[in-house]
N, C-alpha and C positions, 0 to 999 in steps of 0.2 A: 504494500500500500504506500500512498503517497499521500506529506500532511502538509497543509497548507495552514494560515489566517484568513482571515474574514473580512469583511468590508474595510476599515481605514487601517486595521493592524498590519495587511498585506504589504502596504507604503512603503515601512521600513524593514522590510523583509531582507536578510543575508542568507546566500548559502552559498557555501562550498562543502569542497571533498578532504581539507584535510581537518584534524579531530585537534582542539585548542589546546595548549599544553597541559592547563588542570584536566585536562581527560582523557587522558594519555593513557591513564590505567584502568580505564574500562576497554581498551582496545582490543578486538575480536582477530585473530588471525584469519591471514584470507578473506577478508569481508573488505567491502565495499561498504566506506564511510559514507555517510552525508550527516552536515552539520548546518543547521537553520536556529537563527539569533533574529528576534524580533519585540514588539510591542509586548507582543502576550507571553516571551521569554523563551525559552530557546529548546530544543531538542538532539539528541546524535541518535541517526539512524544507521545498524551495520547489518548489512545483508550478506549475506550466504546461499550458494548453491552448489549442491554437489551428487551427483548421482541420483536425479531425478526428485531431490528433499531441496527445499528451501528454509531456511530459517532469517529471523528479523531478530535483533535485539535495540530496543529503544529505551533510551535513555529522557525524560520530558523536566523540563523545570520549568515551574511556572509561580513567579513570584506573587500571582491573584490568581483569582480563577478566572481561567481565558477558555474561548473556545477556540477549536481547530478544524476544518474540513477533514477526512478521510477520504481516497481516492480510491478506489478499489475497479482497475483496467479490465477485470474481465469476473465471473461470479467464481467464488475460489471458497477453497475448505480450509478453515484454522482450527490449530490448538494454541488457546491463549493462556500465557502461563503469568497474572500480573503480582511481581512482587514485592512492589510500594504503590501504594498509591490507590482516589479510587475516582473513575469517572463514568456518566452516563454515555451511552453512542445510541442517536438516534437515526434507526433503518426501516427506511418507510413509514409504516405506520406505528412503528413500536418503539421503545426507547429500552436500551438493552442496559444492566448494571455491572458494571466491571469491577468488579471487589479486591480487594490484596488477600493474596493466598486463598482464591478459587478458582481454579483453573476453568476453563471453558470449551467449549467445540461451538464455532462459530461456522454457518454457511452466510456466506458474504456476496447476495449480488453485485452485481456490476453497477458501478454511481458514484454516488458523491455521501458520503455520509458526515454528519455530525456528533465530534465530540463533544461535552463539555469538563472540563478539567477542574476538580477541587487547586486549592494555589498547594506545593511543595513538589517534590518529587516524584515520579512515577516511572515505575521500570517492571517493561513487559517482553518476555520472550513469545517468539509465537513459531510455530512452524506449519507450513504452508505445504496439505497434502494432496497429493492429486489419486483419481480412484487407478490408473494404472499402475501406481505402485502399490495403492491397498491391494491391488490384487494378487502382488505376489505374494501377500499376505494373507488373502484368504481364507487358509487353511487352518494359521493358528491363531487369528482374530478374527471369525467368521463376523463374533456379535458388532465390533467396531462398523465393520466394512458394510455390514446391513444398516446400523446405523445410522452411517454416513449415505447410505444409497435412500435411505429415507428423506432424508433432509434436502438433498437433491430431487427429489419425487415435487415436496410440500406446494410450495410456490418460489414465486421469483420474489417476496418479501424478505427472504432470509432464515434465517433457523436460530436457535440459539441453545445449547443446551447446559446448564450447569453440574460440571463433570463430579467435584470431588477437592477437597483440599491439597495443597500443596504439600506435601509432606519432608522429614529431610529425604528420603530418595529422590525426591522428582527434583529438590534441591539437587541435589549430586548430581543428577546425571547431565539437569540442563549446564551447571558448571563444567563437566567433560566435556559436551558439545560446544560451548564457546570458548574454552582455553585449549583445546586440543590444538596442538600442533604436527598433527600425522601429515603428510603429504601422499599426492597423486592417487593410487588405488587403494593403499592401506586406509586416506583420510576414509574415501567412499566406503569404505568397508568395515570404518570403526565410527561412523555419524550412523552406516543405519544400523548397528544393530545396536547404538544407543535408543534410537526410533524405537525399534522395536521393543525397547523393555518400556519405554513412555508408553509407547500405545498396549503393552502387557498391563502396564498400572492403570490405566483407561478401562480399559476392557472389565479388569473387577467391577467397577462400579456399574458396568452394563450387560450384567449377564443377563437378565430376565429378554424371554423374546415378547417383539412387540407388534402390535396388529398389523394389518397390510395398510398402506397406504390409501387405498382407495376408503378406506373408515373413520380417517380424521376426521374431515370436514363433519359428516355425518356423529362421528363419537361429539365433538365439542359443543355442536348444537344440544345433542343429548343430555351432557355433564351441564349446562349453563340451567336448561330448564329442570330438570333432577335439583338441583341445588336450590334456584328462584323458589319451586313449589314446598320443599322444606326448609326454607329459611327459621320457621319458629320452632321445626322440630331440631332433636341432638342429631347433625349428621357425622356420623361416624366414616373411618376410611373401609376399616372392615364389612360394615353392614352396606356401604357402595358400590364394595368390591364384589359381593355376593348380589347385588344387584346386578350388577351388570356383567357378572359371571365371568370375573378375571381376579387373577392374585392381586393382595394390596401392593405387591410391588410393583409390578407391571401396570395400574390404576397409576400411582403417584407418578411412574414416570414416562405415561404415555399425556396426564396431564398436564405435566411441566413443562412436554413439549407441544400443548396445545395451546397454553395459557400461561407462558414463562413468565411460571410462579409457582408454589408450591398449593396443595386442597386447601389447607386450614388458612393461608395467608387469602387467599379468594374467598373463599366462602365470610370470613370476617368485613373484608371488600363489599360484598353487596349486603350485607348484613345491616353496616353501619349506613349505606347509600340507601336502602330501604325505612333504615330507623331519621333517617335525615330528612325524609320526605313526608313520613308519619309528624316528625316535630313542628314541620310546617305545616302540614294540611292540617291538623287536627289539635281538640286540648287534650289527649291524651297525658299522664303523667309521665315524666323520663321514668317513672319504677314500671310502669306498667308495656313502656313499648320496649324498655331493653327485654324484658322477660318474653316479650313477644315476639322479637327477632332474635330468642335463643339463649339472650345471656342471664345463665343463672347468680351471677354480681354484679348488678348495679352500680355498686362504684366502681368495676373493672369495665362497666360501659362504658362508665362516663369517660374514663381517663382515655380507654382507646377512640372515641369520639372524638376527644378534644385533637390527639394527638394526630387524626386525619383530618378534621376541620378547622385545627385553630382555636376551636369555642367548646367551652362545656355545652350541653346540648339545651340549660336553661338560657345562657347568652346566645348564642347562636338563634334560638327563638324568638329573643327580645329583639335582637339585631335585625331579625328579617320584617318581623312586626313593624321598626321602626321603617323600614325601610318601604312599607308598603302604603 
């Protein structure tokens, strides 16, 4: 990918190829620098390519919080592995959350996407897979490779799935893939089968099989209205799961990739957006409508109310009152 500024930050835009002396020691062997200093504060991008793997390490400083465009030449498969830092990227219709120390499986159409960057440091490795080399893989990461053939199915919106924490292995290894210094056939030889043990640590967290593509569209309509019709009753993942006649594992993360989020975090989502609409239209008491969108604490409504709206749910009423 390619990162740009935004409307007037672009002005004072620099870049070159070679890496300023204070960063000297993040310097990647064999990569292809780039080093961009501006407005919104500066980046080093070092790319890699070898034997059909690509890899990016980026390095982002941002003295506020700046946004930056995302180029992305053609729709491409990542593992993103972010280890400072934490920023939104908004893809098409969705705004994706990049957290420090959770790794990601991103499908990335082709376009223009937006970051937005908290201010301090941000450092993400990512490696850039394509399905011809999954498949020489196939054999011993079948589930990866289906996975990734999903995501590619979905739409041309993008994918996004949340893989698993960073753990120290995945520390380790991404560390041997940026400081190695193997040459010619050995490097190609000792980058992938460092790949291969990242995508072996990938793979655990995705062993459950998942529906055929052609059932998304159709599952997510399903899970939205399932949900809406028992908003006041306990929805449980178990008692879901046997409704719709799949393990709770495969429910959770057939959901996450419908609604990248987790049941309980959504279902809380329209819970609160239901009890929000109730505190307008009606005089119900706040005891009586949190009990009725579910929540058996009242004051655990209120607090998660305020902390999606701003308002406890008695201001928030006064507020629109006044405003009507």
């Amino acid at each position: 990918m390619q990162y740009f500024p935004g409307d007037k930050a672009a002005e004072s835009l620099v870049t070159g190829y070679d890496i300023p002396e204070p960063l000297q020691k993040w310097r990647t062997p064999f990569s292809l620098p780039t080093y961009c200093q501006g407005k919104f504060g500066s980046y080093l991008a070092q790319k890699s390519k070898w034997g059909g793997l690509e890899f990016e390490q980026i390095r982002f400083f941002m003295p506020g919080k700046a946004i930056l465009f995302a180029l992305n030449p053609r729709a491409t498969i990542y593992l993103v592995y972010p280890f400072k830092g934490k920023a939104d990227m908004k893809v098409k219709a969705d705004t994706w959350k990049i957290e420090k120390n959770v790794y990601q499986l991103l499908y990335l159409p082709k376009g223009r996407h937006k970051l937005w960057f908290e201010q301090g440091e941000h450092v993400w490795f990512l490696v850039q897979l394509n399905i011809s080399y999954l498949r020489e893989l196939a054999g011993k990461f079948a589930t990866v490779y289906k996975l990734l053939h999903y995501a590619r199915s979905l739409s041309n919106n993008g994918f996004r799935l949340r893989v698993g924490s960073i753990n120290h292995r995945i520390r380790q290894l991404v560390f041997k893939i940026t400081a190695s210094t193997h040459e010619s056939t050995e490097r190609k030889l000792y980058l992938q089968a460092r790949v291969k043990e990242l995508l072996s640590l990938c793979a655990r967290h995705l062993e459950s099989p998942l529906p055929e593509p052609a059932h998304f569209e159709k599952n997510k309509e399903t899970f939205a209205a399932y949900i809406e019709n028992g908003l006041g009753d306990s929805i449980t993942i178990s008692a879901m799961a046997k409704d719709f006649n799949m393990s709770p594992a495969v429910l959770k993360k057939l959901f996450r990739i419908l609604f990248n989020k987790p049941i309980h975090r959504y279902i809380q989502e329209q819970r609160l957006r239901a009890a929000m609409k109730l505190i307008v239209t009606t005089k119900l008491s706040v005891y009586t409508i949190a009990l009725r969108m579910g929540f058996s604490d009242p004051p655990h409504f209120i607090k998660c109310f305020k902390a999606r709206f701003g308002y406890t749910p008695q201001a928030f009423r006064k507020r629109n009152q006044e405003d009507q």
